[in-house]
Residue, then its C-alpha position, 0 to 999 in steps of 0.5 A: x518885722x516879717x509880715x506872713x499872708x495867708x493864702x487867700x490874701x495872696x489870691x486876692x491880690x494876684x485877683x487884683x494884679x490881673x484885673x485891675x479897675x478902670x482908670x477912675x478906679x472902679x469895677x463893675x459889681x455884677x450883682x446890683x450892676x453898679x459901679x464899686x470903686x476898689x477902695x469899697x470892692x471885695x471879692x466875691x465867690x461867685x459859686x460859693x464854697x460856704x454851701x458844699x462848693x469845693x474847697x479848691x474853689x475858695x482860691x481859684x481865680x475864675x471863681x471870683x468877682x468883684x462886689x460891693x460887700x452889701x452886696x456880697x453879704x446879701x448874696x450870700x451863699x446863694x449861686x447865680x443871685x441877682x439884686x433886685 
């Protein structure tokens, strides 16, 4: 069986290889500032391609940060967003 990612895949865990979570497995989600722990954690674009962001932004790995996926779907393609 062969098993094919797809480009983002292979971003999001070449993101996770060079970030790994704290030792209890956590990262800090900058949005609400709260714990997510990396069973729960997406990755979020932080300037967002969906909104006129450039398309070489989806898979570069400075322009993303770990999230909650409430979060993340509550930011959605806003920059700079805040919870709260």
């Amino acid at each position: 069986m062969v098993c094919i990612m797809s480009e983002w895949d292979k971003t999001k865990r070449k993101w996770k290889n060079m970030n790994p979570p704290d030792y209890k497995g956590y990262y800090r989600c900058p949005i609400c500032n709260i714990d997510v722990h990396e069973s729960e954690m997406v990755l979020d674009h932080i300037e967002p391609v969906g909104m006129g962001g450039s398309p070489s932004k989806k898979n570069n790995l400075k322009n993303l940060q770990p999230a909650h996926w409430g979060c993340n779907s509550e930011k959605g393609s806003k920059r700079n967003y805040k919870h709260g």
